[in-house]
C-alpha positions in Angstrom: 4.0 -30.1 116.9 5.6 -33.2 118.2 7.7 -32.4 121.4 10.3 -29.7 122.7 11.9 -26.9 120.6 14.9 -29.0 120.2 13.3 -32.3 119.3 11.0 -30.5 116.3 14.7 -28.9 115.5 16.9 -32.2 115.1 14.0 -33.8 113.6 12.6 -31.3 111.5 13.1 -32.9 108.0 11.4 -36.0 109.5 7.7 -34.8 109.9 5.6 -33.8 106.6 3.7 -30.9 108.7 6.6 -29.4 110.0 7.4 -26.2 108.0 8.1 -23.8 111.2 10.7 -25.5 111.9 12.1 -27.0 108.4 12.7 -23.4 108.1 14.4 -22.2 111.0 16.3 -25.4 110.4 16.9 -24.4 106.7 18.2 -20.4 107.5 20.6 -22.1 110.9 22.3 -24.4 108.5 22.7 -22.0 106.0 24.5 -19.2 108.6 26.8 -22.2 110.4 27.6 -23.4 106.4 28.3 -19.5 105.3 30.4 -19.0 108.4 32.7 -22.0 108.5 33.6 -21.4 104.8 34.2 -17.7 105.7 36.3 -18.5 108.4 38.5 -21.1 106.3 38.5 -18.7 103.0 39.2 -15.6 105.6 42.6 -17.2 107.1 43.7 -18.4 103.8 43.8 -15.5 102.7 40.9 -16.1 99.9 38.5 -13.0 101.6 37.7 -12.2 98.4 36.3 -15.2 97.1 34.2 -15.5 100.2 32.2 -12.1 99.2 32.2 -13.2 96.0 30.6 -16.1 96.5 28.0 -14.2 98.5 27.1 -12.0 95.8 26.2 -14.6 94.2 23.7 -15.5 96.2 22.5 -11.9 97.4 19.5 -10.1 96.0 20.8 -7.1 93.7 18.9 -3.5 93.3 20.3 -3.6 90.0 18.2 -4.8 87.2 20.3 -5.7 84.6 22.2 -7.9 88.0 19.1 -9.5 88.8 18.4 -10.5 85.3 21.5 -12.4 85.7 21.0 -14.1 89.1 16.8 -14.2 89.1 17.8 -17.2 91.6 18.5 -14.5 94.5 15.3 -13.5 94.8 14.5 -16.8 96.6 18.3 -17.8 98.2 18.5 -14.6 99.4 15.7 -15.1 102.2 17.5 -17.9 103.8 21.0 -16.0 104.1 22.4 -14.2 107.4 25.8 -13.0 108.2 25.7 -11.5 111.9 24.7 -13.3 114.9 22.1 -11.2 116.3 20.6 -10.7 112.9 19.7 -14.5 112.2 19.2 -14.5 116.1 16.3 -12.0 116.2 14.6 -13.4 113.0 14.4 -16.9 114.0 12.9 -15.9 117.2 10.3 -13.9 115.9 9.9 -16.7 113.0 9.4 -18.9 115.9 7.1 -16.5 118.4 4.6 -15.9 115.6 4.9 -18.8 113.4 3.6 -21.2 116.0 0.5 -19.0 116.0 -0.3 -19.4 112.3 1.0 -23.1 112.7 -1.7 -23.5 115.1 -4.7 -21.9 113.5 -4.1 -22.1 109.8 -1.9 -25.4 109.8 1.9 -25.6 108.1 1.5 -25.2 104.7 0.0 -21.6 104.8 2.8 -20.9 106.9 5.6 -21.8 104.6 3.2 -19.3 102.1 3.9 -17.0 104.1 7.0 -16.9 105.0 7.9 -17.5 100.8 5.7 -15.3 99.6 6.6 -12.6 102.2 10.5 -12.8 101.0 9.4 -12.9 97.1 7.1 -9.6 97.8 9.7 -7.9 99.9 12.0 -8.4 97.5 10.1 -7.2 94.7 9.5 -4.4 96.2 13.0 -3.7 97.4 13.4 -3.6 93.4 10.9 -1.6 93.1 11.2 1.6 95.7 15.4 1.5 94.6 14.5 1.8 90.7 11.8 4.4 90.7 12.6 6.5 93.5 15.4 9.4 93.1 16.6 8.9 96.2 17.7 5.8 95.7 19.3 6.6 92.0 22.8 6.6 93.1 22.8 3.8 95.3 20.9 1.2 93.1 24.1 -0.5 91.3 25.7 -1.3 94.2 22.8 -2.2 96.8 22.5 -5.8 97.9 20.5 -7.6 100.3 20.2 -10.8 102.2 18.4 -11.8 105.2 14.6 -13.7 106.0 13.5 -10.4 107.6 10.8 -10.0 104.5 9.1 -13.6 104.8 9.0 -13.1 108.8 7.4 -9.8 108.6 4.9 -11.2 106.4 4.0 -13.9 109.4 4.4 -11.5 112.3 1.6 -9.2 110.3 -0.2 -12.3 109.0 -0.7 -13.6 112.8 -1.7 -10.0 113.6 -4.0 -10.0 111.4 -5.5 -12.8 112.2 -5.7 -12.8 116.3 -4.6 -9.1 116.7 -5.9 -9.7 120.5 -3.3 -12.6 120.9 -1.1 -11.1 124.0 2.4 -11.4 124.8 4.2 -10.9 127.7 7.2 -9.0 127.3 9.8 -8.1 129.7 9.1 -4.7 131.1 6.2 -3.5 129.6 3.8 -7.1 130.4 1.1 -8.3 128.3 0.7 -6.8 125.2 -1.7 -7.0 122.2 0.4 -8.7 119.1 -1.2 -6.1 117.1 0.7 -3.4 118.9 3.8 -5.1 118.5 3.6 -5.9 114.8 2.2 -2.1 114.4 5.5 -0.7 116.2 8.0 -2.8 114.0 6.0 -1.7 110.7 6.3 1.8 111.8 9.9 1.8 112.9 11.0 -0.1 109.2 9.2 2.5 107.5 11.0 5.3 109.5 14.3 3.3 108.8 13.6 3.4 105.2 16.1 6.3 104.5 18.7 5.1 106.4 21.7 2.7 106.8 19.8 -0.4 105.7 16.9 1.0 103.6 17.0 -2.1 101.6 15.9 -4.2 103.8 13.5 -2.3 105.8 11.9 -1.3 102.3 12.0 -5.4 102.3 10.2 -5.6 105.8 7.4 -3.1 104.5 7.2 -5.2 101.4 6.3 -8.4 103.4 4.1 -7.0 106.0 2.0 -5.9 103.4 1.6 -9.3 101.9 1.0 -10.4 105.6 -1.9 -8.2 106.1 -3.5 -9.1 102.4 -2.9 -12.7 102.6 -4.8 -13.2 105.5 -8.1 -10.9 104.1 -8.2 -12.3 101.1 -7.9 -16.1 102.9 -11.0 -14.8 104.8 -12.5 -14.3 101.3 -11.7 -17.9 100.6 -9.0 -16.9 98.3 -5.6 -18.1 99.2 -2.9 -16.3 97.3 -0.1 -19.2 98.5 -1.6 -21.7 96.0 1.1 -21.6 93.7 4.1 -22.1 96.3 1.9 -24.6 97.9 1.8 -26.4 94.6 5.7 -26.3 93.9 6.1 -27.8 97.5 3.8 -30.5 97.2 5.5 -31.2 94.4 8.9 -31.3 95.5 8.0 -33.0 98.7 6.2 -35.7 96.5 9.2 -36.1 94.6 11.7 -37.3 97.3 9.3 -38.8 99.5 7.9 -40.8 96.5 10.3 -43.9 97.4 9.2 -43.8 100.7 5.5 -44.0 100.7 5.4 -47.4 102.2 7.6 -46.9 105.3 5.0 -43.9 106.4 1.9 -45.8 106.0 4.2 -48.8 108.5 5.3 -45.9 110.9 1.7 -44.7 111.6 0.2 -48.1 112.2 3.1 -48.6 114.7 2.4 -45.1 116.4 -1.3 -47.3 117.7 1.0 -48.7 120.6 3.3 -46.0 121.8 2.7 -42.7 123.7 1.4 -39.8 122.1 -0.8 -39.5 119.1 -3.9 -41.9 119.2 -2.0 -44.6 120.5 -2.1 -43.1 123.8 -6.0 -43.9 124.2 -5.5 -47.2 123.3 -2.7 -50.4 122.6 -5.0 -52.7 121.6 -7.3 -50.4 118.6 -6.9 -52.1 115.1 -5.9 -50.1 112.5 -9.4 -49.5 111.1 -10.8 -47.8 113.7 -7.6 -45.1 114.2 -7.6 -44.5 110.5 -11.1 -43.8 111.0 -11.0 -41.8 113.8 -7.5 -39.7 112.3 -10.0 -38.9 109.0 -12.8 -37.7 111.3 -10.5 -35.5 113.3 -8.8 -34.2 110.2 -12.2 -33.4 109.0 -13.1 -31.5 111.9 -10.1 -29.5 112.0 -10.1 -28.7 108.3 -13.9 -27.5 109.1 -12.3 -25.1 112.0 -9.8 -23.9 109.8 -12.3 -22.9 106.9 -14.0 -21.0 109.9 -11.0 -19.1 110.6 -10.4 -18.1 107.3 -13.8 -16.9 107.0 -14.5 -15.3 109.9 -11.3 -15.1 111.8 -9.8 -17.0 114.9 -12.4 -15.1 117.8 -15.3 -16.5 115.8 -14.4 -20.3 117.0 -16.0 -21.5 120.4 -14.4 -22.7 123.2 -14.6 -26.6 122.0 -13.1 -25.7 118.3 -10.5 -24.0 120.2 -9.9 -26.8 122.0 -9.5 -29.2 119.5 -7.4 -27.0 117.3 -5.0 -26.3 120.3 -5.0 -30.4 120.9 -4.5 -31.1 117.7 -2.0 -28.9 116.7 0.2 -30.7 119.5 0.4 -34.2 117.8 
């Protein structure tokens, strides 16, 4: 990461390995967009075109709906309505996604958090169409909200350092493991209530957490695909601007931070050299972690993934 919370926040569209917080960045804009235009379409007396508008953008149960709006099935993992809903998500987003920022870098991250919300929506679809107890329900059901793709990073980081501890307020240090276990358990006993749609959702993308990460330790990575379309798109609008990153990293030799801060006088030889080595090194460490999981690493690969994944 590059500095403070709010720093990688203001600038998170300005860094290429920046995904954590392109999306929290992505899912605040959309709420503050959403709720200015409610607001506005609220006291002019256009309510109506406001929750219309939304429904267009919300994932239906309904199949024959969803056939119809296939697009909601993405757009709906970036929406929130309530404060304390988008509140709570972004902080766990945050909490867990630094941890597989850190050991399994930022594109497997936005896998994650993608595939978590295109899993938990599926099977959202899924549990409503084939179960009875959802039969009467199904044509009207709805959902929103980036619950899916953050349960599929809270697992994911569970999976893999479950004996990563936090300290929370009351209870003290405890196991990640524990905490992702608790909230698994308390969606599925939610599942047949108020907002079974998405906890069914939450289940949905802690499962893809949990296989994700075994089947990266099989060298298999199942977020190929989404990493594909992103390298793609980011290729696209960053294709004009090629140039200006290769002058911004040579002028990063002579300020704080970064490699510049060993030297002011290296050439630009050498620190190209020495950035390839280094990202060698960490792509070996990474590989590791895949294979054998984050407690394999020694104390000095821990220590250069943990320095590197500060610049």
């Amino acid at each position: 990461m590059y500095g403070s919370f709010w720093e990688n926040l203001r600038n998170a569209f300005r860094h290429s390995d920046n995904s954590l917080y392109k999306l929290i960045a992505i899912n605040v804009l959309v709420f503050f967009v959403l709720l200015v235009v409610r607001v506005l379409l609220t006291i002019s007396g256009l309510e109506e075109l406001y929750k219309a508008g939304l429904n267009y953008l919300m994932m239906p149960a309904s199949l024959p709906k969803l056939v119809t709006q296939p697009w909601t099935i993405f757009s709906y993992m970036f929406l929130h309505e309530g404060v304390f809903h988008i509140l709570f998500n972004m902080l766990f987003l945050y909490w867990f996604g630094l941890l597989i920022h850190q050991y399994l870098g930022s594109r497997k991250l936005a896998n994650l958090y993608i595939l978590g919300g295109l899993f938990g929506g599926i099977f959202y679809v899924l549990i409503y169409n084939l179960a009875p107890y959802f039969s009467g329900s199904v044509d009207t059901s709805m959902m929103l909200g980036a619950s899916a793709g953050v349960f599929a990073i809270v697992v994911g980081a569970a999976t893999l350092t479950p004996n990563t501890t936090f300290f929370l307020i009351l209870l003290g240090p405890v196991k990640i493991v524990y905490i992702a276990a608790f909230y698994v358990i308390l969606s599925f006993a939610n599942s047949i209530g108020s907002n079974a749609g998405g906890e069914i959702a939450h289940l949905g993308g802690a499962l893809l957490g949990y296989l994700y990460i075994v089947q990266l330790r099989k060298g298999n990575d199942l977020g190929l695909p989404v990493q594909k379309v992103g390298i793609f798109f980011e290729n696209l609008f960053n294709r004009n601007r090629s140039k200006v990153k290769v002058s911004y990293r040579k002028a990063k030799t002579t300020s704080t931070g970064g490699f510049g801060s060993f030297s002011t006088k290296s050439s630009s030889a050498p620190v190209s050299k020495t950035q390839e080595t280094s990202q060698e090194e960490i792509d070996q460490i990474l590989d590791k972690i895949a294979a054998k999981g984050y407690d394999a690493l020694s104390k000095e690969e821990k220590r250069k993934l943990f320095e590197f994944s500060k610049k």
